[in-house]
C-alpha positions in Angstrom: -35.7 -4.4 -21.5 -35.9 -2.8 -18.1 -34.0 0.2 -18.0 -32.5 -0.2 -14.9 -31.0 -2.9 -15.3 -29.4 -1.4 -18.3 -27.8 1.3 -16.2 -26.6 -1.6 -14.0 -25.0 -3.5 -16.6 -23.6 -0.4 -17.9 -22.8 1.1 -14.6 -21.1 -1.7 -12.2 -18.4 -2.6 -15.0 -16.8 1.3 -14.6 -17.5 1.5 -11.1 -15.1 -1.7 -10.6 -13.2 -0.7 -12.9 -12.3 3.0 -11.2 -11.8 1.3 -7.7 -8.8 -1.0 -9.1 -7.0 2.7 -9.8 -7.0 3.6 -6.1 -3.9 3.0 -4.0 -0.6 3.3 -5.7 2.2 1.6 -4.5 5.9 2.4 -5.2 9.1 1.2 -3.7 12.8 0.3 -3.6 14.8 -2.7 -2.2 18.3 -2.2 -1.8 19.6 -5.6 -3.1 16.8 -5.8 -6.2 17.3 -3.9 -9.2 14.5 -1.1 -10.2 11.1 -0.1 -8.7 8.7 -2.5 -7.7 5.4 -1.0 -8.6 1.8 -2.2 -6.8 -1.2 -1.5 -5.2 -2.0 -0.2 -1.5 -5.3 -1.0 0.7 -6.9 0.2 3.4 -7.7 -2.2 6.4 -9.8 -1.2 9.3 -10.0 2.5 8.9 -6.6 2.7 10.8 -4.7 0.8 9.3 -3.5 -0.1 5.8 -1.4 -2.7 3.6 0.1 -2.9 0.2 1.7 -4.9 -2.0 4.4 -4.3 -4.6 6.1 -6.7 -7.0 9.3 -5.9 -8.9 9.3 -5.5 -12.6 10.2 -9.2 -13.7 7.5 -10.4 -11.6 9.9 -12.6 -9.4 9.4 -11.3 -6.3 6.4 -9.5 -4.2 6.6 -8.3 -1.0 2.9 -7.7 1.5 2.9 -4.9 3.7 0.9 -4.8 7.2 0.8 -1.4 8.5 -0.8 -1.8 12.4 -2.6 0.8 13.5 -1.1 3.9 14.8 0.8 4.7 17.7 1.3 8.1 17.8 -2.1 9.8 16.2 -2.3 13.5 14.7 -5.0 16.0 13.8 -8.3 13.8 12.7 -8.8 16.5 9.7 -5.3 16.1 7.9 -4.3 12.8 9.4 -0.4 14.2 8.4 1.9 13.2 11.3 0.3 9.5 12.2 2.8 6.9 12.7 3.1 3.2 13.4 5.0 0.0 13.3 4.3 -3.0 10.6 5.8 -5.9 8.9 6.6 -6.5 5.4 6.8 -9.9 4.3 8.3 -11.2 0.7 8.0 -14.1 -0.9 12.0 -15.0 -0.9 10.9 -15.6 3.1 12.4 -12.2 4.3 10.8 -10.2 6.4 11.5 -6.7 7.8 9.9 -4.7 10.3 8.6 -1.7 9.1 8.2 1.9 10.2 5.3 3.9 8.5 4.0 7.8 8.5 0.9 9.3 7.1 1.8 12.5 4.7 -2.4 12.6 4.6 -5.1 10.6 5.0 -4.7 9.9 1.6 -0.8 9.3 1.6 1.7 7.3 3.9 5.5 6.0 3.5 7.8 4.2 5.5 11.0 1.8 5.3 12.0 -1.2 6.6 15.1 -3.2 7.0 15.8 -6.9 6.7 18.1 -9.3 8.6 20.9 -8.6 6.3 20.5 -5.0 6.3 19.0 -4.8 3.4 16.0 -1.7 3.0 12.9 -1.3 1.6 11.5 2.2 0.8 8.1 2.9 -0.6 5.2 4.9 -0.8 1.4 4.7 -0.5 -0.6 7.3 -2.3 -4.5 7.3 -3.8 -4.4 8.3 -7.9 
């Protein structure tokens, strides 16, 4: 058998494999009990998404960050911020307010119609 492809059958499976650890998600909604736990994403190299789900599985919520409005140092990307939209799948949806801690971490909150708010966190394990 052609050792290459051996590498390659061995390889690709735990290369996958370590980019589904990448971008944590974590948040809180005010009027949903727990932490709703999920993953984050980049976008266009300026932008980013995530989605988080609540612990019974009932409910998810998609995060659109746009791109920023207000940019910082290149090197530490610290200080970034912009506008988005989250979106659930009970139909809410909030506008959003987002901040880079790095280039590797952002958070924000957002608020629904009836004042309820969403908190969460972006962060590469």
């Amino acid at each position: 058998m052609n050792k290459h492809l051996i590498v390659t059958v061995i390889l690709v499976p735990i290369l996958l494999g370590a980019c589904a650890f990448g971008y944590q998600a974590r948040g809180n909604l005010s009027d949903v009990p727990g932490e709703m736990r999920g993953k984050g994403y980049p976008r266009d190299g300026r932008s980013g998404g995530f989605l988080l789900t609540d612990r019974d599985g009932r409910l998810s919520c998609e995060g659109l960050a746009y791109p920023p409005d207000s940019l910082a140092n290149p090197s530490t990307c610290a200080g970034e911020s912009g506008d988005g939209v989250i979106r659930c799948s009970d139909g809410r949806e909030l506008a959003m307010r987002w901040e880079a801690l790095s280039c590797r971490a952002w958070k924000g909150s957002g608020t629904d119609a009836k004042g309820n708010r969403l908190e969460f966190r972006v962060e590469r394990r």
